[in-house]
N, C-alpha and C positions, 0 to 999 in steps of 0.2 A: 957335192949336192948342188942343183941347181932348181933354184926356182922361178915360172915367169906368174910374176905378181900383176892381176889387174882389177885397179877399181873399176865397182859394177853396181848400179842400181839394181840386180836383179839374175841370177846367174840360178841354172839347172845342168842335173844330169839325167838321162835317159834311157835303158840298159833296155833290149828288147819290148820295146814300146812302150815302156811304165818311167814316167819320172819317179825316176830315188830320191832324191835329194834336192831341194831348193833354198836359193836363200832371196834377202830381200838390198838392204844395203850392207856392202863389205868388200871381201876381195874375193875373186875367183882367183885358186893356184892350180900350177901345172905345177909337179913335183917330179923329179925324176932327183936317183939315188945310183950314184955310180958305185964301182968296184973300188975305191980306195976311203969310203966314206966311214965316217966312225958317229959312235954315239955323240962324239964332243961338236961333230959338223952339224947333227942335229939339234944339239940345245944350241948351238949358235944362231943356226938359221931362224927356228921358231922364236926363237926372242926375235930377230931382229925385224920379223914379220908383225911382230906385236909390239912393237916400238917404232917402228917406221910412223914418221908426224906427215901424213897424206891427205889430212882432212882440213876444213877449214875452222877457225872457232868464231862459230857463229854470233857469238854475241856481239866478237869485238870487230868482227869481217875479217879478221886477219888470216890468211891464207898459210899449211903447212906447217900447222898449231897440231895437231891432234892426232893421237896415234889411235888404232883398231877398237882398244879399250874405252881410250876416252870417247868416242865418237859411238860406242855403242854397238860396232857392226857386228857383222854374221862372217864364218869363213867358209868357203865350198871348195874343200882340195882334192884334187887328182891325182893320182900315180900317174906319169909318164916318161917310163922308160925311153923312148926315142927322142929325151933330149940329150941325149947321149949318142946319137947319131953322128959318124964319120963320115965325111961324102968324097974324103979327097979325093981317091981314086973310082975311077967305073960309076957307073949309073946305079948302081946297088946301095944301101946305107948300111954301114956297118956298127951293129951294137955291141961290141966285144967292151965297150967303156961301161954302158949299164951291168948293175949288178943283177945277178942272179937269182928267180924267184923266190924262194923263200927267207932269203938272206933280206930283200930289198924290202920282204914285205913286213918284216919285223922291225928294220931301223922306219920306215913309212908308219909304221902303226903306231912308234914310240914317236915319231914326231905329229903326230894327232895327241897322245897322250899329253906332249908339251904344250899345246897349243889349248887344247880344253882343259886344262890344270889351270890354267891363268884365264881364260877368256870364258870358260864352263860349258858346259856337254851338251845343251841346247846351241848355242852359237858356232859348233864346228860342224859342219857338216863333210861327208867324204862322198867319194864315185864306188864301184865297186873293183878292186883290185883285180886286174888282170881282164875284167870284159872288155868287149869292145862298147863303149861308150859315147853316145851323141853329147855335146855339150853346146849349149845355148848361153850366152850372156847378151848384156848391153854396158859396155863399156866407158865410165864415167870419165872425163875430163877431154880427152883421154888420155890415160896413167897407166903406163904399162913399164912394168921397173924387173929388167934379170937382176937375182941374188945368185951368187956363187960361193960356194962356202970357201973356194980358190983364193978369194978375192977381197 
């Protein structure tokens, strides 16, 4: 499982000219779910996206104090298959590494389940699985951190 983590003052998704989904401060995710992933990469990942200390604690000014919870934020996640893209060879990307629809979009949905179980169902926001989707953010610090569950 990989995901590219970015804080954002302000992050949407946009699915045939209707925003779905916005948030206001927190992280925008790209999610992408490969072919050798398991449930245990997902409870991994989701914690450590909810525990990751990326905020500052304001009271004391002290910088990379504060994780998602503390800090109060919103989350706006994606599926994104093509991070799983190969480019070694030819001009073409090769996704034979992502997982497979319906397989990818059940471990994806159980990793929102993670994520709103602790952070609650107002504060996670998703894209719509498999559209083609516009994404808009504004990019806080800027803080943009790959998780791999490899790793």
């Amino acid at each position: 499982m990989r995901i590219v983590l970015q804080k954002v003052s302000q992050a949407s998704v946009t699915v045939d000219s209707q925003i779905i989904s916005n948030i206001k401060h927190g992280y925008m995710l790209l999610v992408g779910i490969s072919i050798d992933d398991t449930i245990e990469d997902i409870k991994k990942l989701s914690n450590k996206v909810l525990t990751l200390r990326l905020y500052d604690d304001n009271e004391n000014s002290a910088m990379w104090k504060q994780n998602i919870q503390e800090a109060q934020g919103e989350i706006l996640s994606v599926s994104q298959f093509t991070l799983y893209a190969r480019t070694k060879k030819g001009t073409k990307p090769d996704f034979h590494l992502a997982q497979k629809g319906h397989i990818a979009q059940d471990l994806y949905n159980e990793f929102l389940l993670q994520l709103r179980g602790k952070l609650g169902d107002d504060k996670v926001q998703d894209g719509k699985f498999g559209a083609m989707m516009s994404c808009a953010l504004t990019n806080e610090g800027p803080v943009t951190i790959i998780l791999d569950s490899n790793n």
